[in-house]
TIFIVO-430059 format. One line per field, with one value per residue (C-alpha): x negated, y negated, z; residue in three letters. Coordinates in pm, 1 decimal. Each point is the difference from the previous one (the first is absolute). Example, Ala and Ser with C-alpha at 12.3 -4.5 7.8 and 13.67 -1.06 7.14 Angstrom:
% TIFIVO-430059
u	[-1230.0 / -137.0]
v	[450.0 / -344.0]
w	[780.0 / -66.0]
rest	[ala / ser]
END
This chain:
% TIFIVO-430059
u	[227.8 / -252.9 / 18.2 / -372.5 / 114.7 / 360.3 / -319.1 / -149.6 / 332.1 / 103.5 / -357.2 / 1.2 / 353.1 / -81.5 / -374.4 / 155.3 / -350.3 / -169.1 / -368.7 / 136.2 / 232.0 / -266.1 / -229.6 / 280.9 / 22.3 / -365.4 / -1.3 / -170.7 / 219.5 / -23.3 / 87.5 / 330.3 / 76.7 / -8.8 / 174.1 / 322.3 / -21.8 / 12.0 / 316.6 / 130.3 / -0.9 / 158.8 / 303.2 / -1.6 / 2.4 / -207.3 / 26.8 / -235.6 / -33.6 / -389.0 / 32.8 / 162.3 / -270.8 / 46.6 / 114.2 / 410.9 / 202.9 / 208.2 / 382.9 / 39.1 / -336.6 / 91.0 / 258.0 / -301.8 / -242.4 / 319.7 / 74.9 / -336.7 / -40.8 / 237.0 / -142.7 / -314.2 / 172.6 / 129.2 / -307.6 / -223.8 / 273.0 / -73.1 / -378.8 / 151.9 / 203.3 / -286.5 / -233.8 / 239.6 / 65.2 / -368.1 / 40.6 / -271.4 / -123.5 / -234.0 / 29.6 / 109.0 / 298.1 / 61.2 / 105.3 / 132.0 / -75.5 / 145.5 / -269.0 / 91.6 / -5.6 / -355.2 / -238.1 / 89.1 / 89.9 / -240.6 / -298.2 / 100.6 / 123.9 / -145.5 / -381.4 / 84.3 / 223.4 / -206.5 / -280.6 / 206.1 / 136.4 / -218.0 / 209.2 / 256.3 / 17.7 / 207.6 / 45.9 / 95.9 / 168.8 / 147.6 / 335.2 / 281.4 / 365.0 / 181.3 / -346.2 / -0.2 / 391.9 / -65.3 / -320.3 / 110.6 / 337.8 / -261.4 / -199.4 / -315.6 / -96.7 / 104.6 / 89.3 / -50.9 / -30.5 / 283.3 / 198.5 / 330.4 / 244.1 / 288.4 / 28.8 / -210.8 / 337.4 / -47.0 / -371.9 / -96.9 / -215.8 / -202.5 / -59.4 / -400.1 / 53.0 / 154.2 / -157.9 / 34.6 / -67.2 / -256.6 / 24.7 / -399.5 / 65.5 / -270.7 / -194.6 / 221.3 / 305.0 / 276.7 / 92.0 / -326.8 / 61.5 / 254.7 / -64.3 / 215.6 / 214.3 / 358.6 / 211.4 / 164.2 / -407.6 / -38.3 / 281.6 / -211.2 / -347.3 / -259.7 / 1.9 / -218.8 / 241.3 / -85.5 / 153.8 / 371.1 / -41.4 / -204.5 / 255.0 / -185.9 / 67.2 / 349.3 / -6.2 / -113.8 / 217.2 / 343.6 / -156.0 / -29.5 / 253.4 / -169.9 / 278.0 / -200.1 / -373.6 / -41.6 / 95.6 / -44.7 / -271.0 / -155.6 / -64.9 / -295.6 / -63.7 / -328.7 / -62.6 / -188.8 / 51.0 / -396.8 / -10.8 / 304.6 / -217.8 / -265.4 / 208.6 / 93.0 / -332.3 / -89.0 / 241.3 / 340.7 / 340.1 / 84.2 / 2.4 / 113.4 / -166.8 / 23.7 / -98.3 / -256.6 / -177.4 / -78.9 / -286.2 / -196.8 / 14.7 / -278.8 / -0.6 / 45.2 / 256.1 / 204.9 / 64.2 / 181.2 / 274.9 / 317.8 / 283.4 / 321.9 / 262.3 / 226.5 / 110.6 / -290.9 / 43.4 / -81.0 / -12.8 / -5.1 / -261.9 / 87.8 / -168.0 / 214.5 / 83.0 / 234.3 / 288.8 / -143.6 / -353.8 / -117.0 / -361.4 / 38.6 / -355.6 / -119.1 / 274.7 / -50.9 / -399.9 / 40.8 / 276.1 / -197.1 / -318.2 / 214.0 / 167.1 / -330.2 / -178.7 / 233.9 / 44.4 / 239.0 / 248.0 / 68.3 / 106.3 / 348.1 / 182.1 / 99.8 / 260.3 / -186.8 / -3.3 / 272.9 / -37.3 / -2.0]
v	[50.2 / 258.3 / 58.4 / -124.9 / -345.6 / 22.2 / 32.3 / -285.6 / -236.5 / 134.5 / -93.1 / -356.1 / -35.8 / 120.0 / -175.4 / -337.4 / 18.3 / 164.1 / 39.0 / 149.1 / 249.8 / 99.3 / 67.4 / 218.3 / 154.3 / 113.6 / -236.2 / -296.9 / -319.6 / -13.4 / 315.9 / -5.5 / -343.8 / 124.5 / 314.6 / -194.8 / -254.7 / 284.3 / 86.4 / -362.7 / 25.1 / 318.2 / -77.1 / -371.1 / -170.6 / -152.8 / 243.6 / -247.6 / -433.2 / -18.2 / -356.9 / 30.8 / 31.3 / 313.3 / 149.9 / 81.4 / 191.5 / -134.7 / 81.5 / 230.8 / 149.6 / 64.2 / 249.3 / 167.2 / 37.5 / 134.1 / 244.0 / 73.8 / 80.5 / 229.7 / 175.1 / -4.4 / 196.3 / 239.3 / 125.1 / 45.7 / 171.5 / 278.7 / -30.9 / 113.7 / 274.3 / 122.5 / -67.2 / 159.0 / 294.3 / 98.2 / -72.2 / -297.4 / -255.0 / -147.7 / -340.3 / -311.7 / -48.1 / -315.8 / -26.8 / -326.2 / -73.5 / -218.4 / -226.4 / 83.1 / 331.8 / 20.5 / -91.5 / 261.4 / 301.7 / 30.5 / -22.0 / 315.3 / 189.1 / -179.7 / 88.7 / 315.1 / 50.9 / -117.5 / 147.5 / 364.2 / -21.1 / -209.1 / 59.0 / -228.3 / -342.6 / -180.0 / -397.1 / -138.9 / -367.7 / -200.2 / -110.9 / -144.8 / 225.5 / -224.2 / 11.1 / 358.8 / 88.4 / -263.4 / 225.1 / 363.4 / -101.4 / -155.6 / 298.6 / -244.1 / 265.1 / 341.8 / 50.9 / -251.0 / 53.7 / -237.5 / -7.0 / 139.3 / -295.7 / -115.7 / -13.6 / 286.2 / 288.0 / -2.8 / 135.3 / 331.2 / 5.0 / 275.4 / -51.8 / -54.5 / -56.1 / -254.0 / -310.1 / -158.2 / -401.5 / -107.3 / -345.1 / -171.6 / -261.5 / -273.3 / -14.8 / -225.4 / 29.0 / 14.9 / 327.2 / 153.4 / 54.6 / 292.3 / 348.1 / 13.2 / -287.6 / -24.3 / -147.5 / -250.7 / -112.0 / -149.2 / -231.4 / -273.5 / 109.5 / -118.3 / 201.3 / 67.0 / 144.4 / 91.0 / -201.6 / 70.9 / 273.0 / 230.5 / 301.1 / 7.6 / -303.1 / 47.6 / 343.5 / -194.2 / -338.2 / 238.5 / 278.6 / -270.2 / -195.7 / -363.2 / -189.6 / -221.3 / 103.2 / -237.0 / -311.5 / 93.6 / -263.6 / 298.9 / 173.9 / -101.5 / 205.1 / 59.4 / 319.9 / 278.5 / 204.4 / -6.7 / -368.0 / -15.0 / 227.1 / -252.1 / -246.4 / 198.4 / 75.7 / -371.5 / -24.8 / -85.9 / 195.2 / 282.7 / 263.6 / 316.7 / 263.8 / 380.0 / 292.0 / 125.2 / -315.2 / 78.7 / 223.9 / -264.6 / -205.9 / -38.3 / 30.0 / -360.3 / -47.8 / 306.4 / -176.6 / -232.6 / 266.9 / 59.0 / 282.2 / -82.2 / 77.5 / 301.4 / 39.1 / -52.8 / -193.3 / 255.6 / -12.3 / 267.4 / 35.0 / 145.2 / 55.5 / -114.5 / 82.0 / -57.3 / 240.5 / 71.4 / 63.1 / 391.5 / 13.2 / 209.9 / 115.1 / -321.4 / -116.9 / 343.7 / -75.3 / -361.9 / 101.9 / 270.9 / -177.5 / -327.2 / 242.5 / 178.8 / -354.6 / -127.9 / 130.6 / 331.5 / -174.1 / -245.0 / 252.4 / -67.0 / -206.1 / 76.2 / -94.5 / -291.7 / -195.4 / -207.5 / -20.1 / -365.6]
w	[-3332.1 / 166.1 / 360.3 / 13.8 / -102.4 / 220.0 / 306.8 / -106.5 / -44.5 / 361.4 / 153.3 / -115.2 / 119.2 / 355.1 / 33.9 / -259.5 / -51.3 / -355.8 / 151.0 / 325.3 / -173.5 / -322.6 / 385.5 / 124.5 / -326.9 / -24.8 / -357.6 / -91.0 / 10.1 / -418.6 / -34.0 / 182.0 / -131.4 / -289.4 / 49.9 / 141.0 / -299.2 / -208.1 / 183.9 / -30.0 / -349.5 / -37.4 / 195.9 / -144.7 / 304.2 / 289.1 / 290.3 / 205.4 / 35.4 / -25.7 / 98.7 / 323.2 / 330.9 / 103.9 / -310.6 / -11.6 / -210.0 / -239.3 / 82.6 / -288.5 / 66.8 / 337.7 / -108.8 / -208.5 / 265.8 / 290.9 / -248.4 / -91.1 / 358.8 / 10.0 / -250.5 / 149.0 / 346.3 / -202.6 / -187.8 / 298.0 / 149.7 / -290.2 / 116.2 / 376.8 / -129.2 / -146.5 / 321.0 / 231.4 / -245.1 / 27.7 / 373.8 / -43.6 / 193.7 / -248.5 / -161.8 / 159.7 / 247.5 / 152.2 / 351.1 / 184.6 / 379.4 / 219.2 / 206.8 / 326.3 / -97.0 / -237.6 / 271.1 / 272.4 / -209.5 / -339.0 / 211.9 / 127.7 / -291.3 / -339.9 / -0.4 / 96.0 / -286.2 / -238.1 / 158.6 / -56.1 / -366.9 / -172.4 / -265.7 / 77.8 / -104.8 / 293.3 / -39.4 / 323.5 / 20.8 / 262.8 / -29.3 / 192.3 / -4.7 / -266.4 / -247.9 / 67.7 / -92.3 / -293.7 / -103.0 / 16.5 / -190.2 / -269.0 / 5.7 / 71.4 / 321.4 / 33.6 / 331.3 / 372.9 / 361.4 / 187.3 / 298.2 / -36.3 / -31.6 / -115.8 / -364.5 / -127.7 / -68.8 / -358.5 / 20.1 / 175.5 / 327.3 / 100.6 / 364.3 / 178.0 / 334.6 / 290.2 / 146.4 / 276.2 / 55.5 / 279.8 / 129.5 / 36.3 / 250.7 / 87.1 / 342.8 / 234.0 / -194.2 / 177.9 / -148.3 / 98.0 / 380.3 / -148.0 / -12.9 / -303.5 / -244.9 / -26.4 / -223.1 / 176.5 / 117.4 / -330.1 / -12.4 / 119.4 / -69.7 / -236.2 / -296.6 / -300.4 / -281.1 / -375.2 / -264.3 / -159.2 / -237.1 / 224.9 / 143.8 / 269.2 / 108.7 / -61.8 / 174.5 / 320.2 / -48.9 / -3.4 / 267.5 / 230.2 / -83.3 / -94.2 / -110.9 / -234.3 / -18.3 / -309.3 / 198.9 / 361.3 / 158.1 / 128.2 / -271.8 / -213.1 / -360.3 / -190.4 / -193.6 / 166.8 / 262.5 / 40.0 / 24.4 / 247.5 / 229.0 / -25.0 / 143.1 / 280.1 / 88.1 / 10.9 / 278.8 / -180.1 / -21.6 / -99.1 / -279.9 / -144.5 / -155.1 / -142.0 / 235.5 / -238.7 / 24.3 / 381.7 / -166.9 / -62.5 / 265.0 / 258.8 / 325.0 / 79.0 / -258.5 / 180.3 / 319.3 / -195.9 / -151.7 / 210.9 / -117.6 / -45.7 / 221.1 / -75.5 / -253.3 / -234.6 / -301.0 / -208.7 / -408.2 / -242.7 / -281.3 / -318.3 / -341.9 / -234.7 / -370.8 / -282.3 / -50.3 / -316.1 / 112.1 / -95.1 / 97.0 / 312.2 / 55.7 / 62.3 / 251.9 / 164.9 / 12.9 / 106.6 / 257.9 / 143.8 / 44.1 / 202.1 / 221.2 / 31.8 / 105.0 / 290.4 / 348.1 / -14.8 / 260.9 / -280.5 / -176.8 / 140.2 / 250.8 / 362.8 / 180.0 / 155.7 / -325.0 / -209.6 / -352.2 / -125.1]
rest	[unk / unk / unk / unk / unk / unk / unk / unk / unk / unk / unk / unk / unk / unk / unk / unk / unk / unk / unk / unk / unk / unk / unk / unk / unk / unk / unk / unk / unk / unk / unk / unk / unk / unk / unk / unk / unk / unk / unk / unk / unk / unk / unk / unk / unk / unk / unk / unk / unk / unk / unk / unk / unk / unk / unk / unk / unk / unk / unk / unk / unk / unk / unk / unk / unk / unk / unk / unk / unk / unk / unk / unk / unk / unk / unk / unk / unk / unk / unk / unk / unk / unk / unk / unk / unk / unk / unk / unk / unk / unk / unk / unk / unk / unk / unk / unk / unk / unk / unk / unk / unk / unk / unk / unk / unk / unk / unk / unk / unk / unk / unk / unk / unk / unk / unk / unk / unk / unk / unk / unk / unk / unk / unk / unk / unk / unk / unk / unk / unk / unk / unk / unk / unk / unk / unk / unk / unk / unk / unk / unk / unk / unk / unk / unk / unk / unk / unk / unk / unk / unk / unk / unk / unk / unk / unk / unk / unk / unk / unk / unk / unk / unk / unk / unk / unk / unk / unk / unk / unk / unk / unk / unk / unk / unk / unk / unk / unk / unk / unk / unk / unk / unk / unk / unk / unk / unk / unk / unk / unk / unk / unk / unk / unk / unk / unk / unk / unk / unk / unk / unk / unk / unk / unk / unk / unk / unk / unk / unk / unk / unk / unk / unk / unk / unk / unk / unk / unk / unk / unk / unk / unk / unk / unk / unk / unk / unk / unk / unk / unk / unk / unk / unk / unk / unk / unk / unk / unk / unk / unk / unk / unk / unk / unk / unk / unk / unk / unk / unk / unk / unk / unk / unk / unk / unk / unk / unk / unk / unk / unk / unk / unk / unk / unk / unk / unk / unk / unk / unk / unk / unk / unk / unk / unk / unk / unk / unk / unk / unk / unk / unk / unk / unk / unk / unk / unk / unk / unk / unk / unk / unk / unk / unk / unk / unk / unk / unk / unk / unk / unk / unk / unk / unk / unk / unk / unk / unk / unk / unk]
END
């Protein structure tokens, strides 16, 4: 078994799909077919059900391909070692994002970056907190930028900076007449919240204590903070969004954001990593070029904020 065809095996069994993984692969379709019959008939087994739609693993060829994965982790960790040993930040590293994160922060840091060491080969991704933890353990990214929650100990965090949560209240709202939002306001407003799954909406839901945002009449879920603000600008309810977000806002869209009353929610942002990660540099470079992107008073709290 070569590690070439242990890449394949894992590809189909993430995508269940041969075309999508021989695409992800940089092979023709044939060729890795026939690389992972090959394979097949080596070990003397089936590792996948070609008749099932998507394609599964068999259950002894699941074992093969979870093993073959952690093979896989281990042998681009040597490629790291290597990497970080010549202090590199060449070849590809693969960073998850949260979305209500992505939006507001690599505008501001990303082109730049790449812009600086075109050397690098950064892969940037979306993902929600569970995907993410799910991912790095995997090796599938190298390293993501979260919120610091609950449930992240067994990784390492390298702090970015604090933000605060805004409310963006609609014209005529009830909520609008005040100079700033507290949290007892919100027991009986109209809210727009992102769906379970989404710390941020969790952040919010506990911060302000909302007993039951999944079944409250009140509360209505969809799945972007940007389409929640179009809502509220269409004369509905109200929303919650990140401070760096207030960037680009226009004028108009301004009047609509109200501060929270003290203390600010508050949440922590962290780039986080494996306890087994080694390749330093490129944290270092990725760190430094965040921290350099965001206001400096972000760069830690006050005592007018509470982290959430």
């Amino acid at each position: 078994m070569t590690l070439q065809q242990m890449e394949y095996i894992v590809a189909v069994y993430r995508l269940r799909h041969f075309a999508k993984a021989a695409e992800q692969c940089g092979v023709t379709q044939p060729t890795l077919s026939s690389m992972i019959q090959k394979l097949e008939d080596e070990l003397g087994l089936r590792i996948f059900d070609r008749t099932a739609q998507p394609v599964a693993p068999t259950p002894a060829g699941r074992l093969v391909v979870e093993q073959a994965w952690r093979v896989l982790v281990r042998a681009n960790k040597i490629k790291d070692i290597v990497a970080e040993a010549k202090r590199s930040v060449r070849g590809a590293f693969k960073v998850g994002i949260l979305p209500t994160i992505a939006p507001y922060l690599l505008p501001r840091f990303f082109p730049r970056l790449l812009a600086d060491h075109p050397e690098t080969d950064i892969r940037v991704a979306e993902m929600k907190t569970e995907a993410i933890k799910q991912a790095l353990a995997r090796g599938e990214i190298d390293a993501a930028i979260v919120a610091d929650v609950d449930g992240l100990d067994h990784f390492d965090m390298t702090e970015l900076y604090f933000e605060q949560f805004v409310a963006y209240v609609a014209k005529g709202d009830a909520l609008s007449a005040a100079a700033s939002v507290r949290s007892a306001d919100l027991a009986d407003s109209f809210l727009w919240l992102l769906d379970e799954g989404h710390c941020f909406r969790d952040q919010i839901v506990k911060f302000c204590g909302l007993k039951d945002g999944q079944t409250s009449k009140n509360v209505y879920s969809l799945g972007s903070i940007e389409t929640f603000m179009r809502m509220v600008e269409g004369g509905r309810g109200t929303t919650f969004i990140p401070e760096l977000a207030l960037d680009q806002l226009s004028e108009a869209q301004r009047r609509l954001v109200r501060p929270f009353a003290l203390p600010i929610p508050t949440r922590r942002i962290v780039l986080l990593t494996t306890r087994t990660f080694v390749r330093e540099a490129m944290r270092s470079l990725l760190a430094d070029y965040v921290r350099a992107a965001v206001p400096p008073r972000m760069l830690s709290m006050n005592n007018t904020e509470q982290r959430v």
